[in-house]
N, C-alpha and C positions, 0 to 999 in steps of 0.2 A: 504494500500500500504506500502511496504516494499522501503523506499526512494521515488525515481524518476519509482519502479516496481508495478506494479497496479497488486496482488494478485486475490482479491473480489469483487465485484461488487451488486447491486442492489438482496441481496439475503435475501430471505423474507419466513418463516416455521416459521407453528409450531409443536410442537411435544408432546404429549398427554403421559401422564403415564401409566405406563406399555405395552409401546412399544420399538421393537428392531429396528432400524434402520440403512440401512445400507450405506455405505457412497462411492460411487466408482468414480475412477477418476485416469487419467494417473498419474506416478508423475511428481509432478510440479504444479499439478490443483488446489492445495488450500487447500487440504484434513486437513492437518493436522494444516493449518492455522483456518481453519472454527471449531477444533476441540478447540483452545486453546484462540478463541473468545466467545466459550460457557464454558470454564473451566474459564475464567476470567484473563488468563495469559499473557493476551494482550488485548489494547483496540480498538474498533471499533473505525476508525478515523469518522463513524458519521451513524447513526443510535439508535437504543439499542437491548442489548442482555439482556436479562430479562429471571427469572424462577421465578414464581406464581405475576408475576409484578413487582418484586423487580430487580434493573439492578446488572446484576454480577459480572460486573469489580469492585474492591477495596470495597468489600461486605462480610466480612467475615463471614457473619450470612448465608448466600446464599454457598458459595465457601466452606463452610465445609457437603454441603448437593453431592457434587461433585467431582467425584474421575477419575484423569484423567492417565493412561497407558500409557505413550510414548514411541514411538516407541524405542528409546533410553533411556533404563530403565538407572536411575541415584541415586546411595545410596551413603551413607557417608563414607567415606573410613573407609576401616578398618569393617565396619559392620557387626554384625551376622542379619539373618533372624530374631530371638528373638528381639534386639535391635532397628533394625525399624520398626518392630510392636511396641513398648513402644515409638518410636518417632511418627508415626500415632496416634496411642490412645491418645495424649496428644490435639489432632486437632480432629479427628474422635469421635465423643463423644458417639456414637452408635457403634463404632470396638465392633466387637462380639468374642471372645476368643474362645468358642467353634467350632464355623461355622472354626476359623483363624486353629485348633487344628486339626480337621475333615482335611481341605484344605490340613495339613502336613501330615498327613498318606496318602490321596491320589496321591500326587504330589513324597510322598518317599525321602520326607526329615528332616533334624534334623532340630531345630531351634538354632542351635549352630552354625551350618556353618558359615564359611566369607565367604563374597559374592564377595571377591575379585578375588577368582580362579572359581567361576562361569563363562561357557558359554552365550553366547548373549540368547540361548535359555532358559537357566536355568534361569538368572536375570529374561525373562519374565515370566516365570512362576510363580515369586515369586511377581513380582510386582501385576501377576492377582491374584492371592493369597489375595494379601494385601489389593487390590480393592475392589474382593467380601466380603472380611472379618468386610473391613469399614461400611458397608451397608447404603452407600451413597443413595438419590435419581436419582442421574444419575451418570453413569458409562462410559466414555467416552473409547474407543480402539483404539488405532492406531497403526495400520497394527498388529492388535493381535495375529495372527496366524501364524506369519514367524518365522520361526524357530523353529517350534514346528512338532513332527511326529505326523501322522495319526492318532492314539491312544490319544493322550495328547490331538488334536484339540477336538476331539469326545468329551469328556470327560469336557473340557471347555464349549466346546455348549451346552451341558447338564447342569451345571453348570451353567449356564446364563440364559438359557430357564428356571431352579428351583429360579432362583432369581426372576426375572420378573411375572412370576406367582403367587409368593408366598407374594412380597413385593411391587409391581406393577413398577419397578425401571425401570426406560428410560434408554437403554442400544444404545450407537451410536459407529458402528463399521466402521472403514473405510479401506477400501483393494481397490489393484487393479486388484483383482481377482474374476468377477462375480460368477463363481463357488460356492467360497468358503465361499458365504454369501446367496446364492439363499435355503438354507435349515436353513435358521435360521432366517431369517430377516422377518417380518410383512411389512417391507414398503425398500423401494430403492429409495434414492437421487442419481441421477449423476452429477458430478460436471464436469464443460468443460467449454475454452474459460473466464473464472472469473466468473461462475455463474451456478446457479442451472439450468439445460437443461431438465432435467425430474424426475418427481415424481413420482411412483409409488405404487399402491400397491402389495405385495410381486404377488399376480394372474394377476394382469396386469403388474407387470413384466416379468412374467413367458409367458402371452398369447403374450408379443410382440417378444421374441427371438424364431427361431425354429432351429432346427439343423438337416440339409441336408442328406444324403449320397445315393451319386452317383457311378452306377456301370459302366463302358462300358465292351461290349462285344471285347474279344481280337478275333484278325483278323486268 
């Protein structure tokens, strides 16, 4: 709870390696709270958040195995692209330089840029940049894909889908756009009310929505 605001409630996963999950929920639902209680950037007023048993609030042996995206990308004034990559690496012990090198010819950018005349859409692109490049064991998104065109989301998904396969990386996405996770996700949480309402796996998420259309005949 946020003061006297009760956020979370009796919320109880777990979540296996090398899987993508996705995270959906109005805003307001908690998404991004539930995202920054598995990054360790807040702590559970009572339970535990644990990765391989170890709890990951104030764990920095743990918290460098995890790379967290928010939704409000945040860099150090003044920064080039180049510069907070050398600020990660000095935390990220496994940042990959070439995978970080590849990520900048595909995204079509210098590593010289400030980041200061960056778009909200460009920042995130460079934050997810930063993320895959760390090769964290979990990679956490929140709302990954706004602000980004059609092409760029593609290309991420791809991107994510080669991480996980390759490295077995728990990848947790969260939107509030079923759509835009129903072709990437292994598994679907819905968050509502302060608490997890349905689990799913990605084919029984898929077998419980169906989509209608209805004609009538004009008179």
């Amino acid at each position: 709870r946020y003061e006297h605001r009760e956020v979370l409630e009796d919320i109880n996963i777990r979540i296996e390696d090398g899987t993508i999950l996705g995270l959906i929920g109005r805003n307001g639902a908690g998404k991004s709270t539930f995202l920054r209680l598995i990054a360790g950037v807040v702590e559970a007023d009572a339970g535990i958040v644990a990765f391989n048993q170890q709890q990951v609030f104030d764990n920095p042996n743990v918290q460098k195995e995890v790379f967290f995206v928010s939704d409000d990308a945040y860099f150090m004034t003044k920064a080039t692209i180049k510069e907070m990559r050398d600020f990660y690496k000095v935390f990220y012990k496994n940042f990959d330089d070439g995978r970080f090198y590849e990520l900048l010819y595909l995204f079509d950018l210098d590593e010289d840029q400030s980041l200061n005349s960056f778009s909200k859409g460009m920042k995130r692109q460079v934050s997810l940049l930063l993320g895959i490049a760390a090769r964290t064991k979990v990679l956490l998104l929140d709302e990954a894909f706004d602000g980004l065109d059609p092409l760029m989301r593609f290309k991420i998904r791809q991107m994510i889908s080669d991480e996980v396969a390759t490295n077995k990386t728990i990848v947790i996405i969260s939107s509030h756009n079923l759509q835009e996770l129903s072709d990437i996700c292994d598994s679907v949480v819905i968050l509502d009310k302060n608490t997890i309402q349905m689990n799913y796996s990605q084919e029984e998420f898929l077998n419980s929505y169906h989509k209608y259309q209805i004609a009538f005949a004009s008179d």
